[in-house]
ZADREN-158094 format. One line per 8 residues: their letters; for each residue x, y, z of C-alpha. Coordinates in pm, 1 decimal, always signed. Each point is the difference from the previous one (the first is absolute). Last residue first. Layout:
A	X Y Z; ...
***
This chain:
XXXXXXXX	+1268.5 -736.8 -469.7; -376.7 +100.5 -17.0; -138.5 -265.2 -203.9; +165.6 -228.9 +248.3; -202.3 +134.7 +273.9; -321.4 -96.1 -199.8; +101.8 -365.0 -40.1; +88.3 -37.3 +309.6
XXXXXXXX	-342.6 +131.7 +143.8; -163.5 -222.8 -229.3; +222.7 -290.4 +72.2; -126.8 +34.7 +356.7; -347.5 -11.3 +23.1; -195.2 +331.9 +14.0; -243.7 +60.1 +299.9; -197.2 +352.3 -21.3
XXXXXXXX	+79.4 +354.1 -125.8; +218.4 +78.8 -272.3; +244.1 +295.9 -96.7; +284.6 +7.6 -253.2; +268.7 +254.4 -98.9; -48.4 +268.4 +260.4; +360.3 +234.9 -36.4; +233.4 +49.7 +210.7
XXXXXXXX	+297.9 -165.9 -192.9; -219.9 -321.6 +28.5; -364.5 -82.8 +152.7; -188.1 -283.4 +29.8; -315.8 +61.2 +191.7; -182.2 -358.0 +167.7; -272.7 +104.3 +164.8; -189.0 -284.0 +302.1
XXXXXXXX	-205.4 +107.0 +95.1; -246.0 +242.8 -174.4; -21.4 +415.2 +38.2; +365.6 +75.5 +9.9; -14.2 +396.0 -154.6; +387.5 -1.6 -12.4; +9.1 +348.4 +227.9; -280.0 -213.6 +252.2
XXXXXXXX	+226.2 -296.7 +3.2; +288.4 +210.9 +65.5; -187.6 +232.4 +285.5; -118.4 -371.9 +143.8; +339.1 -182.4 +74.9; -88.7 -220.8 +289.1; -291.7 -123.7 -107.9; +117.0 +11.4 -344.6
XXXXXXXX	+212.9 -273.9 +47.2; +262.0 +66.0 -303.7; +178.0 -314.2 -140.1; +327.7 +98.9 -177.5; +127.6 -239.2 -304.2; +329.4 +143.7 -123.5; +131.3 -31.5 -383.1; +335.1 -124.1 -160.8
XXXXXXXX	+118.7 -171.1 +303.9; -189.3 -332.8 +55.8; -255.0 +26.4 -313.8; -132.3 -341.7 +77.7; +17.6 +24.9 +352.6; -146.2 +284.8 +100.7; -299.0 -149.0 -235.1; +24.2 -288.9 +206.1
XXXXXXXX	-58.8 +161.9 +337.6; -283.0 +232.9 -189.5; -152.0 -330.1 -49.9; +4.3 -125.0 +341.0; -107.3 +352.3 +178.4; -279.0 +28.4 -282.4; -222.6 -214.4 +254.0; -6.5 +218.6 +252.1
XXXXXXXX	-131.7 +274.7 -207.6; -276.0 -158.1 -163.3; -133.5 -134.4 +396.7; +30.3 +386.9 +54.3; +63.1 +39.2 +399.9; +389.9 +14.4 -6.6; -53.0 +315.0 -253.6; +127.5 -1.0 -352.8
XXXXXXXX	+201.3 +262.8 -248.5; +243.2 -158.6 -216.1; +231.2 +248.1 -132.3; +237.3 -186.3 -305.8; +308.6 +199.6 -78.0; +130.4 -23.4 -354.1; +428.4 +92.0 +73.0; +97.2 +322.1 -89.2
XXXXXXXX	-14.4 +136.1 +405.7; -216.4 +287.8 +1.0; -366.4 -107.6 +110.2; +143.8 -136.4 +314.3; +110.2 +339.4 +106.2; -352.5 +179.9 -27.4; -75.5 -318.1 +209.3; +217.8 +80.9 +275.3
XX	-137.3 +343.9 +14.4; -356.6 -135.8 +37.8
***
């Protein structure tokens, strides 16, 4: 969890996607979380979080439904969502946190 602690520093929004290889919901977020990555290139970060291999962090962040999307920025919880979210929402939201 330490690097994560870390993550939630840096100025820049940060969007946490939590998923599992399992979750058909999951899975397919991997395309759209590609583009959001894309869209905002390098004035936010888009980190996917397998909470199968990360459980204490899921458990801290109360990750109940798969996949969570949590924007954060200067350390702070800005947005939180659970379930599949196209794209251009995602962008949009990220922007709103520039």
């Amino acid at each position: 969890m330490s690097k994560f602690g870390e993550l939630l520093d840096i100025e820049v929004p940060v969007l946490f996607n939590f998923y599992t290889d399992w979750n058909e919901s999951s899975t397919l977020m991997h395309s759209v979380l590609r583009d959001v990555a894309a869209a905002v290139g390098d004035k936010g970060k888009v980190i996917k979080i397998d909470v199968d291999k990360n459980p204490q962090l899921a458990e801290a962040l109360r990750i109940k439904t798969l996949p969570t999307n949590i924007i954060y920025k200067d350390g702070e919880m800005k947005w939180r969502q659970s379930g599949e979210l196209d794209a251009n929402t995602l962008i949009v939201l990220m922007q709103t946190h520039l």
